[in-house]
C-alpha positions in Angstrom: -25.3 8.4 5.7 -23.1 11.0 5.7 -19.4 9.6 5.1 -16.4 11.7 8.1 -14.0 9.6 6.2 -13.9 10.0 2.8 -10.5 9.6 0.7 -9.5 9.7 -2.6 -6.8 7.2 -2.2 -6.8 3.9 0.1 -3.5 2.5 -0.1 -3.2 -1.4 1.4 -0.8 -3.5 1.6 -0.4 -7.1 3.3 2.3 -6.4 5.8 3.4 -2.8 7.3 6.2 -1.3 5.5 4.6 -2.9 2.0 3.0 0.5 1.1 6.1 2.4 2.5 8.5 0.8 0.4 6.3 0.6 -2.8 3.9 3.7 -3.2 5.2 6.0 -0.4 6.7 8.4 -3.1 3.2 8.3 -5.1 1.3 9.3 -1.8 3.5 11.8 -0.9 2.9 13.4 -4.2 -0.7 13.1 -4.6 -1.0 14.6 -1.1 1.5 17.6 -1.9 -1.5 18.1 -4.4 -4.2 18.1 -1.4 -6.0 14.9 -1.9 -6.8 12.8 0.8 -5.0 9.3 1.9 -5.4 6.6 4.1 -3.5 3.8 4.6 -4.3 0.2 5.7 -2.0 -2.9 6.6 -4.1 -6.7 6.5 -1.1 -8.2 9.1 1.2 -7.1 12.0 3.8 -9.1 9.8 4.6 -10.7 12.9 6.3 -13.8 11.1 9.0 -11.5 10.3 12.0 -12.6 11.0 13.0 -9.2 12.5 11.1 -7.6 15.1 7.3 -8.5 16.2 3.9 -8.1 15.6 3.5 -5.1 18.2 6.7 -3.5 17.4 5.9 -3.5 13.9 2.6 -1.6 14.5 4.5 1.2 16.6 6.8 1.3 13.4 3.6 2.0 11.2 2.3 4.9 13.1 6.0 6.0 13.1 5.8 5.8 9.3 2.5 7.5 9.3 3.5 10.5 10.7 6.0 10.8 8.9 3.9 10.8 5.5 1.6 13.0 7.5 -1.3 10.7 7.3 -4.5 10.9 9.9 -6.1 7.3 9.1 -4.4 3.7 9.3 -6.4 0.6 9.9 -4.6 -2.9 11.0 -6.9 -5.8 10.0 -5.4 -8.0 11.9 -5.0 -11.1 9.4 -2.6 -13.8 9.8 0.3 -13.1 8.9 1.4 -16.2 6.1 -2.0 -18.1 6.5 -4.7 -15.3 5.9 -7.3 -17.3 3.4 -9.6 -15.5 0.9 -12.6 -16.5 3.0 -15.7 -14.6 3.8 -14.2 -13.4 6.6 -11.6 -11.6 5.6 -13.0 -10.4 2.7 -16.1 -9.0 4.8 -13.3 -6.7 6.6 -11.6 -5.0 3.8 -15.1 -4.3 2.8 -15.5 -2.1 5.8 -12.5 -0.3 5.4 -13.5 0.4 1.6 -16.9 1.7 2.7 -15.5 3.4 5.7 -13.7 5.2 3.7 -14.9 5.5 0.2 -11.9 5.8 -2.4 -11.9 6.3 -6.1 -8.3 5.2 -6.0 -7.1 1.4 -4.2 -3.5 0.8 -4.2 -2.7 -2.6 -3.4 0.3 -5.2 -3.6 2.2 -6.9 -6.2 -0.2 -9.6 -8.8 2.5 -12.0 -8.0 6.3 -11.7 -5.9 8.7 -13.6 -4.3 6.9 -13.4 -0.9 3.9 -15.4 -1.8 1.6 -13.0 1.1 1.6 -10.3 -1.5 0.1 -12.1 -4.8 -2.6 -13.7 -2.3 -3.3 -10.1 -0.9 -3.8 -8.7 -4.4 -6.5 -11.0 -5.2 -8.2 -10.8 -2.0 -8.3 -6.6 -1.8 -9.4 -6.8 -5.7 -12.1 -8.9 -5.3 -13.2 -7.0 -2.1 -13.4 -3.9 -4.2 -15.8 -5.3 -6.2 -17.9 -7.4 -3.5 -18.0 -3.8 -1.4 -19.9 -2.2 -4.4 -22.9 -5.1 -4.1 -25.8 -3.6 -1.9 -27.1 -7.0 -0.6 -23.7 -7.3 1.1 -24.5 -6.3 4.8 -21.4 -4.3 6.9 -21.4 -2.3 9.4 -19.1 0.5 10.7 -18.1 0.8 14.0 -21.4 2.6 15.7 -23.5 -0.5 13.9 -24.7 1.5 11.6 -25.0 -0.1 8.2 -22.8 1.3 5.8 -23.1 1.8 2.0 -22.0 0.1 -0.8 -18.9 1.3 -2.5 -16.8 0.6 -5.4 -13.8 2.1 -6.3 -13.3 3.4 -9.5 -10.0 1.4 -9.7 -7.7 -0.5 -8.4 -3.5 -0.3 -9.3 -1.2 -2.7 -7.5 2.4 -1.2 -6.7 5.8 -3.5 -7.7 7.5 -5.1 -4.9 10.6 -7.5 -5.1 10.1 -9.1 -8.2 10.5 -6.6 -11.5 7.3 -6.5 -13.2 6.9 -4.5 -16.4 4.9 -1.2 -15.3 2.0 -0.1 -17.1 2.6 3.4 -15.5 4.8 5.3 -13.2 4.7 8.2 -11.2 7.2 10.4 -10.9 8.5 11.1 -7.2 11.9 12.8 -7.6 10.8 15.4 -5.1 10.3 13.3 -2.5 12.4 10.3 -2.6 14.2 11.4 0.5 10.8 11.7 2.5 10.1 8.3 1.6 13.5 6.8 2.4 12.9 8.1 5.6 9.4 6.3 5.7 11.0 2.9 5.0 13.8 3.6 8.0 10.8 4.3 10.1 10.6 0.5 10.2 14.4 -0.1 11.9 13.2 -3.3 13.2 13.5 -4.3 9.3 16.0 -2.3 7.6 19.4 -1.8 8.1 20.0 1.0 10.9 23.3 -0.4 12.7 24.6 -3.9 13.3 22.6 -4.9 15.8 23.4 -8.7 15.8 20.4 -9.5 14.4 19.4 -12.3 12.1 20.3 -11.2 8.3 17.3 -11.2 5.9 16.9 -10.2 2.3 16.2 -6.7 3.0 18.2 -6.0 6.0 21.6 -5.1 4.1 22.9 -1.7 4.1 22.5 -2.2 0.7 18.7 -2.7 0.5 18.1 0.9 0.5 20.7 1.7 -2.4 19.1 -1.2 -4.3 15.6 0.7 -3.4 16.5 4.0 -4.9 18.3 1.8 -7.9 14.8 0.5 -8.7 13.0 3.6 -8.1 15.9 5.2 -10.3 15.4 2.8 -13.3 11.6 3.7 -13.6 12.3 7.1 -13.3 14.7 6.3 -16.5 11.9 5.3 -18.7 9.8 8.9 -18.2 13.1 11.3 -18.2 13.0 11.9 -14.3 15.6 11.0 -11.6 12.7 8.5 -9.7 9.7 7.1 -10.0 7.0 4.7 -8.7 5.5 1.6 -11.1 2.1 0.7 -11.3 0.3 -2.5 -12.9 -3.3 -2.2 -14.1 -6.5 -4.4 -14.2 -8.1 -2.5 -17.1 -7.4 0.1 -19.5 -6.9 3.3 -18.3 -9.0 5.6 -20.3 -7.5 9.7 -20.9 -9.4 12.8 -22.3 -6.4 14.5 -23.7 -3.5 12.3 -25.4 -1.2 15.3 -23.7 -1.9 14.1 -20.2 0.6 11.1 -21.2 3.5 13.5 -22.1 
Protein backbone atom coordinates (compact mmCIF):
# COMPACT_ATOMS: atom_id res chain seq x y z
CA UNK A 1 0.00 0.00 0.00
CA UNK A 2 1.37 2.99 -1.04
CA UNK A 3 2.14 5.26 2.18
CA UNK A 4 0.82 9.74 1.32
CA UNK A 5 2.21 10.13 4.74
CA UNK A 6 5.48 9.23 5.24
CA UNK A 7 7.91 11.09 7.81
CA UNK A 8 11.09 10.75 9.00
CA UNK A 9 10.35 12.18 12.39
CA UNK A 10 6.99 11.59 14.57
CA UNK A 11 7.31 13.67 17.43
CA UNK A 12 4.46 12.86 20.47
CA UNK A 13 3.97 14.12 23.39
CA UNK A 14 1.16 13.49 26.18
CA UNK A 15 -0.31 16.97 26.32
CA UNK A 16 -0.07 19.93 23.58
CA UNK A 17 2.74 22.22 24.25
CA UNK A 18 4.89 18.98 25.50
CA UNK A 19 6.70 18.74 22.17
CA UNK A 20 6.82 22.59 21.82
CA UNK A 21 8.56 23.17 24.84
CA UNK A 22 10.96 20.09 24.71
CA UNK A 23 12.00 19.30 20.98
CA UNK A 24 10.61 22.32 19.03
CA UNK A 25 14.30 23.60 18.48
CA UNK A 26 15.37 19.88 17.22
CA UNK A 27 12.38 19.96 14.69
CA UNK A 28 12.95 23.12 13.48
CA UNK A 29 16.41 22.14 12.66
CA UNK A 30 15.92 18.86 11.15
CA UNK A 31 13.27 20.51 8.99
CA UNK A 32 15.68 23.50 7.91
CA UNK A 33 17.52 20.34 6.62
CA UNK A 34 14.28 19.16 4.55
CA UNK A 35 13.11 16.14 6.33
CA UNK A 36 9.75 15.56 7.06
CA UNK A 37 7.79 15.98 10.53
CA UNK A 38 4.67 15.31 12.07
CA UNK A 39 3.53 15.94 15.26
CA UNK A 40 0.99 14.16 17.59
CA UNK A 41 -0.58 15.09 21.08
CA UNK A 42 -2.35 11.80 23.18
CA UNK A 43 -4.69 14.56 25.31
CA UNK A 44 -6.34 17.95 24.88
CA UNK A 45 -4.66 18.58 28.43
CA UNK A 46 -7.88 19.70 29.44
CA UNK A 47 -7.08 19.17 33.25
CA UNK A 48 -4.99 22.06 32.98
CA UNK A 49 -5.41 24.33 35.26
CA UNK A 50 -5.30 27.17 32.61
CA UNK A 51 -7.40 27.18 29.69
CA UNK A 52 -9.43 24.04 28.19
CA UNK A 53 -9.47 21.13 26.22
CA UNK A 54 -10.75 22.95 23.00
CA UNK A 55 -8.73 26.03 23.45
CA UNK A 56 -5.75 24.12 23.88
CA UNK A 57 -6.24 22.35 20.50
CA UNK A 58 -6.69 25.87 18.72
CA UNK A 59 -3.27 26.69 20.51
CA UNK A 60 -1.75 23.50 18.85
CA UNK A 61 -2.60 24.32 15.31
CA UNK A 62 -1.41 27.87 16.27
CA UNK A 63 1.90 26.27 17.23
CA UNK A 64 1.87 24.17 14.17
CA UNK A 65 1.98 26.80 11.84
CA UNK A 66 4.23 28.35 13.38
CA UNK A 67 6.85 25.37 13.10
CA UNK A 68 5.43 25.07 9.64
CA UNK A 69 4.15 21.58 10.04
CA UNK A 70 1.30 19.96 7.67
CA UNK A 71 0.27 16.81 9.94
CA UNK A 72 -0.95 16.87 13.74
CA UNK A 73 -3.04 14.14 15.14
CA UNK A 74 -5.00 14.54 18.73
CA UNK A 75 -5.72 11.08 20.21
CA UNK A 76 -7.97 12.10 22.32
CA UNK A 77 -6.80 10.21 25.69
CA UNK A 78 -7.73 11.29 28.99
CA UNK A 79 -6.08 13.64 30.17
CA UNK A 80 -4.50 12.25 33.94
CA UNK A 81 -6.26 8.75 33.61
CA UNK A 82 -5.20 7.51 30.08
CA UNK A 83 -4.20 3.61 30.99
CA UNK A 84 -1.66 1.50 28.98
CA UNK A 85 -4.53 -0.65 27.75
CA UNK A 86 -5.16 -2.23 24.34
CA UNK A 87 -6.99 0.57 23.45
CA UNK A 88 -4.88 3.09 23.57
CA UNK A 89 -2.08 1.44 22.57
CA UNK A 90 -4.04 0.16 19.27
CA UNK A 91 -4.24 4.16 18.42
CA UNK A 92 -0.70 5.26 18.56
CA UNK A 93 -0.19 2.21 16.38
CA UNK A 94 -2.20 3.89 13.71
CA UNK A 95 -0.57 7.00 13.83
CA UNK A 96 3.00 5.08 13.60
CA UNK A 97 1.84 3.21 10.57
CA UNK A 98 0.03 6.11 9.22
CA UNK A 99 2.89 7.69 9.06
CA UNK A 100 5.92 5.50 9.01
CA UNK A 101 8.97 7.24 10.95
CA UNK A 102 12.49 6.09 11.42
CA UNK A 103 12.67 8.72 14.13
CA UNK A 104 9.82 8.80 17.43
CA UNK A 105 10.34 11.59 19.78
CA UNK A 106 8.45 11.05 22.85
CA UNK A 107 8.21 12.42 26.59
CA UNK A 108 10.34 12.41 29.53
CA UNK A 109 11.15 8.36 31.14
CA UNK A 110 10.09 9.79 34.34
CA UNK A 111 9.05 13.95 35.52
CA UNK A 112 7.36 15.70 37.93
CA UNK A 113 3.96 15.47 36.05
CA UNK A 114 3.47 11.81 36.38
CA UNK A 115 1.31 11.95 32.53
CA UNK A 116 4.64 12.15 30.88
CA UNK A 117 6.64 8.96 32.46
CA UNK A 118 3.27 6.92 31.75
CA UNK A 119 3.23 8.35 28.13
CA UNK A 120 6.79 7.20 27.55
CA UNK A 121 6.11 3.75 28.24
CA UNK A 122 2.98 3.52 26.49
CA UNK A 123 4.41 5.30 22.88
CA UNK A 124 7.59 2.96 23.39
CA UNK A 125 5.90 -0.10 23.68
CA UNK A 126 3.53 0.91 20.74
CA UNK A 127 6.57 1.27 18.66
CA UNK A 128 7.33 -2.04 19.02
CA UNK A 129 3.70 -3.62 19.05
CA UNK A 130 3.13 -1.54 15.50
CA UNK A 131 6.06 -3.54 13.94
CA UNK A 132 4.14 -7.08 14.69
CA UNK A 133 2.14 -8.10 11.49
CA UNK A 134 -0.61 -10.13 13.32
CA UNK A 135 -1.55 -6.83 14.92
CA UNK A 136 -4.65 -5.73 12.83
CA UNK A 137 -5.22 -1.51 12.23
CA UNK A 138 -6.68 0.24 9.97
CA UNK A 139 -6.35 3.73 8.53
CA UNK A 140 -9.02 5.91 8.05
CA UNK A 141 -10.47 4.51 4.46
CA UNK A 142 -10.46 0.74 6.38
CA UNK A 143 -7.88 -0.26 4.64
CA UNK A 144 -5.43 -2.35 6.59
CA UNK A 145 -2.36 -0.77 7.19
CA UNK A 146 1.23 -2.18 7.44
CA UNK A 147 3.26 -2.99 10.12
CA UNK A 148 5.89 -0.51 11.06
CA UNK A 149 8.68 -0.10 13.39
CA UNK A 150 10.63 2.72 13.96
CA UNK A 151 14.12 2.53 13.89
CA UNK A 152 14.27 4.40 17.25
CA UNK A 153 12.78 6.00 19.70
CA UNK A 154 14.50 9.28 21.89
CA UNK A 155 12.45 10.84 24.66
CA UNK A 156 12.98 14.68 25.10
CA UNK A 157 13.74 16.21 28.92
CA UNK A 158 10.86 18.00 30.44
CA UNK A 159 10.82 19.50 34.04
CA UNK A 160 12.92 17.32 35.86
CA UNK A 161 16.86 17.53 34.84
CA UNK A 162 17.81 14.24 33.47
CA UNK A 163 21.38 13.61 32.37
CA UNK A 164 21.24 13.77 28.36
CA UNK A 165 22.74 11.16 26.41
CA UNK A 166 22.73 13.65 23.47
CA UNK A 167 21.81 17.07 22.51
CA UNK A 168 21.09 18.95 19.52
CA UNK A 169 22.16 22.10 18.92
CA UNK A 170 19.32 24.79 18.17
CA UNK A 171 20.99 28.14 18.57
CA UNK A 172 19.58 29.18 15.33
CA UNK A 173 16.33 28.81 16.17
CA UNK A 174 15.69 29.38 19.73
CA UNK A 175 13.62 32.41 18.96
CA UNK A 176 11.32 30.42 16.59
CA UNK A 177 10.66 28.11 19.22
CA UNK A 178 10.03 30.60 22.03
CA UNK A 179 7.53 31.83 19.85
CA UNK A 180 6.05 28.19 19.57
CA UNK A 181 5.73 27.79 23.27
CA UNK A 182 3.81 31.49 23.45
CA UNK A 183 1.57 30.09 20.92
CA UNK A 184 -0.04 28.35 23.91
CA UNK A 185 -0.99 31.93 25.94
CA UNK A 186 -3.65 30.07 27.66
CA UNK A 187 -0.41 28.42 29.55
CA UNK A 188 2.39 30.78 29.58
CA UNK A 189 2.80 34.00 30.80
CA UNK A 190 1.48 36.71 28.11
CA UNK A 191 -0.04 39.47 30.58
CA UNK A 192 -1.65 39.35 34.00
CA UNK A 193 -4.77 38.15 33.15
CA UNK A 194 -6.05 37.22 36.74
CA UNK A 195 -5.64 33.92 36.12
CA UNK A 196 -4.83 31.13 38.48
CA UNK A 197 -0.87 30.89 38.98
CA UNK A 198 0.82 27.56 38.00
CA UNK A 199 4.27 26.28 37.81
CA UNK A 200 4.92 27.46 34.40
CA UNK A 201 2.81 30.52 34.15
CA UNK A 202 5.60 32.99 35.61
CA UNK A 203 7.13 35.53 33.48
CA UNK A 204 9.92 33.80 34.48
CA UNK A 205 9.15 30.33 32.94
CA UNK A 206 10.46 31.31 29.68
CA UNK A 207 13.87 32.80 31.03
CA UNK A 208 14.14 29.51 33.11
CA UNK A 209 13.40 27.71 29.49
CA UNK A 210 16.18 29.30 27.56
CA UNK A 211 18.43 28.83 31.01
CA UNK A 212 17.92 25.06 30.46
CA UNK A 213 18.25 25.05 26.85
CA UNK A 214 21.38 27.36 27.58
CA UNK A 215 23.07 24.90 30.03
CA UNK A 216 22.92 22.00 27.40
CA UNK A 217 24.09 24.08 24.86
CA UNK A 218 27.17 24.59 27.51
CA UNK A 219 28.21 21.07 27.41
CA UNK A 220 28.74 20.97 23.27
CA UNK A 221 30.28 24.77 22.92
CA UNK A 222 26.96 26.31 21.44
CA UNK A 223 24.66 29.08 22.95
CA UNK A 224 21.48 26.30 23.03
CA UNK A 225 20.58 23.10 22.69
CA UNK A 226 17.98 20.33 23.06
CA UNK A 227 18.69 16.94 25.39
CA UNK A 228 17.75 13.59 24.45
CA UNK A 229 17.69 10.13 26.55
CA UNK A 230 18.19 6.85 24.69
CA UNK A 231 16.77 3.28 24.97
CA UNK A 232 19.84 1.70 23.25
CA UNK A 233 23.07 2.45 22.01
CA UNK A 234 23.30 4.64 19.37
CA UNK A 235 25.61 3.18 16.80
CA UNK A 236 28.00 5.85 14.33
CA UNK A 237 30.04 5.12 11.19
CA UNK A 238 32.64 7.78 11.61
CA UNK A 239 33.86 8.69 15.27
CA UNK A 240 33.93 12.51 13.59
CA UNK A 241 30.15 12.65 13.49
CA UNK A 242 30.42 13.13 17.38
CA UNK A 243 32.70 16.22 17.12
Amino acid sequence: MEQEFKVDILAIGVHPDDIELCAAGTILMHLGLGYRVALCDLTQGELGTRGSGPLRLLEAEHAKSILGIEYRDNLGMADGFFQQNEENTRKIIEVIRKYQPEIVLANAITDRHPDHGRASKLISDACFYSGLPKIQTQNADGELQDAWRPKVVYHYIQDRNIKADFVVDITPYIEQKLECILAYSSQFYISDKGEPETPISSKSFIEFIKAKNRAYGRDIGVDFAEGFTVERTIGVKNMFDLI
